[in-house]
C-alpha positions in Angstrom: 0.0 0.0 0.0 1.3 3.1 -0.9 1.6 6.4 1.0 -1.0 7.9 -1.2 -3.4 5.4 -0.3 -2.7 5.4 3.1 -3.6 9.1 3.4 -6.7 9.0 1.1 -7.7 6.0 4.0 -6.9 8.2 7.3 -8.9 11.1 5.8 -11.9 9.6 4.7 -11.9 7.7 8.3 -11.4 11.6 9.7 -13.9 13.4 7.5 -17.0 11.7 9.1 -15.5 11.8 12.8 -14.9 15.8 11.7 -18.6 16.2 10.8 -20.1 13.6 14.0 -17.7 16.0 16.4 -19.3 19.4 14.4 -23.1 18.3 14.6 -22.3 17.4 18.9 -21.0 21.1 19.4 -23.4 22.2 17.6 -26.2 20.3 19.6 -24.8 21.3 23.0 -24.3 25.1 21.6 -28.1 25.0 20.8 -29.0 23.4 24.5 -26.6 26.2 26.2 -28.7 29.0 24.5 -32.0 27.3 25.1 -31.0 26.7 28.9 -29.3 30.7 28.9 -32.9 31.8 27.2 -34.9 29.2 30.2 -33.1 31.3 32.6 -33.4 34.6 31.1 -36.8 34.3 30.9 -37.7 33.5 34.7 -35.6 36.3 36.0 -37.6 38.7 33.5 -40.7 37.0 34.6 -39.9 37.5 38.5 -39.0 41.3 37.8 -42.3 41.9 35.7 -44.1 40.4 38.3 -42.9 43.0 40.8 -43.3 45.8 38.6 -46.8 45.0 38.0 -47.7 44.4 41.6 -45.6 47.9 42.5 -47.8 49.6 39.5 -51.0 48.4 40.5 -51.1 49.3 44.1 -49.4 52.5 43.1 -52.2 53.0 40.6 -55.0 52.3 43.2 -53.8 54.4 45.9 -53.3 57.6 44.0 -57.2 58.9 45.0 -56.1 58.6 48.8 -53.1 60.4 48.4 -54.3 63.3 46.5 -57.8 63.2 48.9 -55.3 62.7 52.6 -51.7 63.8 51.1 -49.0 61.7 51.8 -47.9 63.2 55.4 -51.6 63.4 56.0 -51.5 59.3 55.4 -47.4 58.1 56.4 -47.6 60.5 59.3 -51.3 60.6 60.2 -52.5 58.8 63.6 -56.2 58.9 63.1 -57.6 56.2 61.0 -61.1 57.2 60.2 -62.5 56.7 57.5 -63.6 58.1 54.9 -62.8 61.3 57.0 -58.9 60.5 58.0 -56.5 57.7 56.6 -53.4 58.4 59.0 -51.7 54.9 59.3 -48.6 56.1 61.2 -49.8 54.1 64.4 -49.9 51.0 62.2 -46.2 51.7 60.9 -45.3 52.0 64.9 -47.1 48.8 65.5 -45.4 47.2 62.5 -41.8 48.4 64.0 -42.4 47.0 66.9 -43.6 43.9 66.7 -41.2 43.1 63.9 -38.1 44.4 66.0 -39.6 42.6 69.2 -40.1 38.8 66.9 -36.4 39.3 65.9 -35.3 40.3 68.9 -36.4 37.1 70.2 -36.5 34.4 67.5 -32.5 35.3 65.8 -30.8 34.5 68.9 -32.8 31.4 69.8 -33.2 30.0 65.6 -28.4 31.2 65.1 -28.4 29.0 68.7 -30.4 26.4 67.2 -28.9 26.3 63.9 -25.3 26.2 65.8 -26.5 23.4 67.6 -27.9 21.4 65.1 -24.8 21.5 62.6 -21.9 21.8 64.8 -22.5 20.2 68.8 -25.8 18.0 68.5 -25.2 14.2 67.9 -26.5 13.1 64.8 -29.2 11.1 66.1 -30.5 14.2 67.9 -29.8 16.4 64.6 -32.2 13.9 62.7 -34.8 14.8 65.2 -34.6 18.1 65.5 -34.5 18.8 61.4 -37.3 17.2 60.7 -39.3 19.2 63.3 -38.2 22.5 62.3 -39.0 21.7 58.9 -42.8 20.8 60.3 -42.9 24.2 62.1 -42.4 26.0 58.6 -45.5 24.3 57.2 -47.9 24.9 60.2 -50.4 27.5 58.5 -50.4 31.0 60.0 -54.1 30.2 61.6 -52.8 27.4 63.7 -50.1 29.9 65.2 -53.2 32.2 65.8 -55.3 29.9 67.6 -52.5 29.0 69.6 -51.6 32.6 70.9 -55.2 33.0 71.0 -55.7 30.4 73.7 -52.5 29.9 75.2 -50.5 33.6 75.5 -53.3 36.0 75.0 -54.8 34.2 78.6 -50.9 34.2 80.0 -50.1 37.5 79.6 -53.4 38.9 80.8 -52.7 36.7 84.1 -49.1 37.6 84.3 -49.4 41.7 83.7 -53.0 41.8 85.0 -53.5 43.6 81.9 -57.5 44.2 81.0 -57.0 42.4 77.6 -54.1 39.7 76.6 -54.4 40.6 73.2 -51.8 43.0 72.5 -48.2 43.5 71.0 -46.3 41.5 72.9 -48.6 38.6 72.4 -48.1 39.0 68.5 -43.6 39.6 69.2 -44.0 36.0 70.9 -46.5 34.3 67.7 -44.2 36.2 65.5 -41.2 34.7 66.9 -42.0 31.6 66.8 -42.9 32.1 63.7 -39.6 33.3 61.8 -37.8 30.5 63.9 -37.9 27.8 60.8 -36.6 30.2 58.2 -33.8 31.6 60.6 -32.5 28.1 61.8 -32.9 26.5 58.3 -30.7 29.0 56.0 -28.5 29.5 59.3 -27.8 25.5 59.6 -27.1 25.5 55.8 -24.6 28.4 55.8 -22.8 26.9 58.9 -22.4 23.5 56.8 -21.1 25.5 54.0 -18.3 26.7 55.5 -14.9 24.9 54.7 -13.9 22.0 57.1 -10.5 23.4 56.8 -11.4 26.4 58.7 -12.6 24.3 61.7 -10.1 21.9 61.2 -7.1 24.5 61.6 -8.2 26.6 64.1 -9.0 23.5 66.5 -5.2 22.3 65.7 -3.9 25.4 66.5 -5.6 24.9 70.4 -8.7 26.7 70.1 -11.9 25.6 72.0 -14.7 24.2 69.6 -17.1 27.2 71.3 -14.5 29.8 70.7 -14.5 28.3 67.3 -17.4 28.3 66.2 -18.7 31.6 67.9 -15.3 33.6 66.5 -14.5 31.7 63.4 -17.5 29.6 61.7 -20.4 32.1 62.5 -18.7 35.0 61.3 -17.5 32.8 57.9 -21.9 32.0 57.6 -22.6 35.9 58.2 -23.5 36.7 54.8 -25.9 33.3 55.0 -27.0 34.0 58.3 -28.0 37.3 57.5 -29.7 36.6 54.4 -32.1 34.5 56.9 -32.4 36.9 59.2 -34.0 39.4 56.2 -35.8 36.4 55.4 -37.3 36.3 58.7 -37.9 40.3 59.0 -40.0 40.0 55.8 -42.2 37.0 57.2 -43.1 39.3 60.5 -43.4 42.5 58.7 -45.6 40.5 56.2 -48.0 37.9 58.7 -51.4 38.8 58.8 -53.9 36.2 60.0 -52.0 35.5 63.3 -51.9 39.2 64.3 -55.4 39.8 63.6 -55.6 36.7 66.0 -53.6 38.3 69.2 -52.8 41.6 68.9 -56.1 43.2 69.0 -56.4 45.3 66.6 -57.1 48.6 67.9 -55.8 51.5 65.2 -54.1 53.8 67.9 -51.0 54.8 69.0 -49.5 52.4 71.5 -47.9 53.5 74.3 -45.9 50.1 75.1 -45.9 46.4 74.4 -48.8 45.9 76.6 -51.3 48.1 74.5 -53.3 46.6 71.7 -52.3 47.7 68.1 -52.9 47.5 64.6 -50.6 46.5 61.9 -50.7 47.8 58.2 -51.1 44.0 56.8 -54.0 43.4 59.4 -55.7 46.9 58.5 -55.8 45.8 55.0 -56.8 42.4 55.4 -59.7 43.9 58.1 -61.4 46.0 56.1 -60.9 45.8 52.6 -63.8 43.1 52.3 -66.5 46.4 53.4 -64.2 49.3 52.0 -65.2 51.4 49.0 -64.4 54.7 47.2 -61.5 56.3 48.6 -61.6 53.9 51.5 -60.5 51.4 49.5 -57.9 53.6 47.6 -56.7 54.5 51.6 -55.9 50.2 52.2 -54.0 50.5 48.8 -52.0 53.5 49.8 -51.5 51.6 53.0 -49.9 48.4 51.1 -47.7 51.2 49.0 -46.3 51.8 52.2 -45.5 48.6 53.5 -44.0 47.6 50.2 -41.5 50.6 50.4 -41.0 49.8 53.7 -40.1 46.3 53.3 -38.0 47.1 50.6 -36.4 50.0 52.2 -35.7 47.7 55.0 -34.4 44.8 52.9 -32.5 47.2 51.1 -30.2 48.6 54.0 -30.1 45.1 55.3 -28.4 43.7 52.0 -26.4 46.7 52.2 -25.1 46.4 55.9 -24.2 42.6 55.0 -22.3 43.6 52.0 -20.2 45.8 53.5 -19.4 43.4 56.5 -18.5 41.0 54.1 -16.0 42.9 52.4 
C-alpha cells in the first residue's frame, strides 16, 4: 500500500469523525442557549411580576393620596374613615412587633442552627431537622389559635392587663414564627463553611465554642443574614396570626402591653367592606409597607455587603 493510499484512507476515516464532532458542538451550543434563554426568561418573569404588583397598588392608591396627602397618610394617627387615613400608628405597630419577633426568634433559631450543625449528635440532629421543617408548614391560623388560647390568657394573668391581646402577644407568635426560616438557611450556611477552617483553628488549640462563635459564624454571616431578612419579611408581612392576638385597635401604643394594629391586618380587616377612597386609603396603605419592606431589605443587603468585604 502506498503512501497515497494510506492518506486517502486516514482522511476519509477523519472526515466523518470531523462532521459527527461538528453536529455534537453544535447540539450542546443550541442546549446552552436554550437553557441561557430558560433562565433569562424566569428572572424577567420575576422582575415583571414586581413591577406589576408595585404599578398596580401604586395606581389604586393615587385617590387617597391626593384626597389625605401623603404626610396626612405616612404620618397621620387617626384612622377614620372616609374622613382621616393616617396609618402612622400602624407603621409603629409594625416596627415593633417586627423588632420585638427578631429580637427574640435570631438568637434562639443562630443558637439552634449552631446546635444542630456543629454540637448535636447526629441522632438528635435527625430529630430536630425534621421538626423545624414541620414548624415552617404549620399554617399562619394554627399559630393564631395558639396565641389566641395559650399567650393571650398568659399574659393577661401575668401583667393583669385588662386584655391579653396585645403587642407582645403577636412579638412571641411572631417569633416563633420566623424560627424555621432563621435556623434552616443558618444551619445550611454553617455547613457551607470549609472544614479546613474548623479543622485548623482547632489544631492550633482553640476551643470548639471559641471556634465556632469567632470563626465559623462570622464565615456564615452573609448566610445567616440573608435568613435573618428572610425572617424580617415574614413578621413584617403575617397577617392572619396578628389579627388573631394583637387586638387590633388603630391607635397609637404607648408600650408592648397596648393593643395595636398592623398595616397587613388593616388591609386584610377592612378591605372586604371598603369602597371609594376607602379602599384607595388600604391600597395607599400596602404602597407603604411595600417601600417599607423594601427599604428595609435594602439597607439590610447593604449592611451585610459591607461586613462582608
Amino acid at each position: 500500500m502506498t503512501i497515497a493510499n494510506s492518506e486517502q484512507i486516514m482522511q476519509s476515516e477523519i472526515r466523518p469523525l470531523a462532521k459527527t464532532s461538528l453536529r455534537e458542538k453544535k447540539r450542546v451550543d443550541w442546549q446552552e442557549k436554550a437553557f441561557h434563554a430558560l433562565f433569562l426568561t424566569s428572572a424577567i418573569i420575576g422582575i415583571v411580576s414586581l413591577a406589576v404588583i408595585a404599578y398596580f397598588i401604586i395606581k389604586e392608591s393615587i385617590p387617597a393620596f391626593q384626597e389625605a396627602g401623603i404626610s396626612g397618610i405616612v404620618l397621620g394617627q387617626d384612622w377614620l374613615p372616609p374622613a382621616l387615613y393616617g396609618v402612622a400608628t400602624m407603621i409603629v405597630a409594625s416596627l415593633v412587633s417586627t423588632l420585638g419577633a427578631v429580637l427574640v426568634g435570631v438568637p434562639i433559631g443562630v443558637l439552634t442552627a449552631i446546635y444542630i450543625a456543629e454540637l448535636a449528635p447526629k441522632s438528635i440532629a435527625n430529630v430536630i431537622r425534621p421538626a423545624v421543617e414541620l414548624l415552617a408548614g404549620i399554617p399562619s391560623v394554627v399559630y393564631g389559635f395558639f396565641g389566641l388560647i395559650i399567650i393571650v390568657p398568659l399574659i393577661q394573668e401575668i401583667f393583669s392587663v385588662p386584655a391579653g391581646n396585645t403587642i407582645l402577644a403577636g412579638i412571641i407568635v411572631l417569633g416563633v414564627m420566623i424560627l424555621p426560616t432563621v435556623i434552616t438557611v443558618s444551619e445550611t450556611s454553617i455547613r457551607a463553611v470549609p472544614k479546613s477552617y474548623k479543622e485548623g483553628s482547632l489544631a492550633l488549640g482553640a476551643s470548639k465554642i471559641y471556634t465556632i462563635f469567632q470563626l465559623l459564624v462570622p464565615a456564615a454571616r452573609s448566610g445567616i443574614m440573608t435568613g435573618v431578612i428572610l425572617g424580617i419579611g415574614r413578621a413584617l408581612g403575617e397577617t392572619m396570626a396578628i389579627i388573631m392576638v394583637m387586638g387590633n385597635a388603630p391607635a397609637m401604643p404607648e408600650g408592648i402591653l397596648d393593643s395595636a394594629r398592623t398595616l397587613t391586618a388593616n388591609i386584610a380587616i377592612e378591605m372586604s367592606y371598603a369602597s371609594g377612597v376607602h379602599a384607595n386609603a388600604l391600597y395607599a396603605t400596602g404602597v407603604v409597607l411595600l417601600i417599607f419592606i423594601m427599604s428595609l431589605n435594602a439597607i439590610l443587603l447593604y449592611l451585610n455587603r459591607e461586613k462582608a468585604r
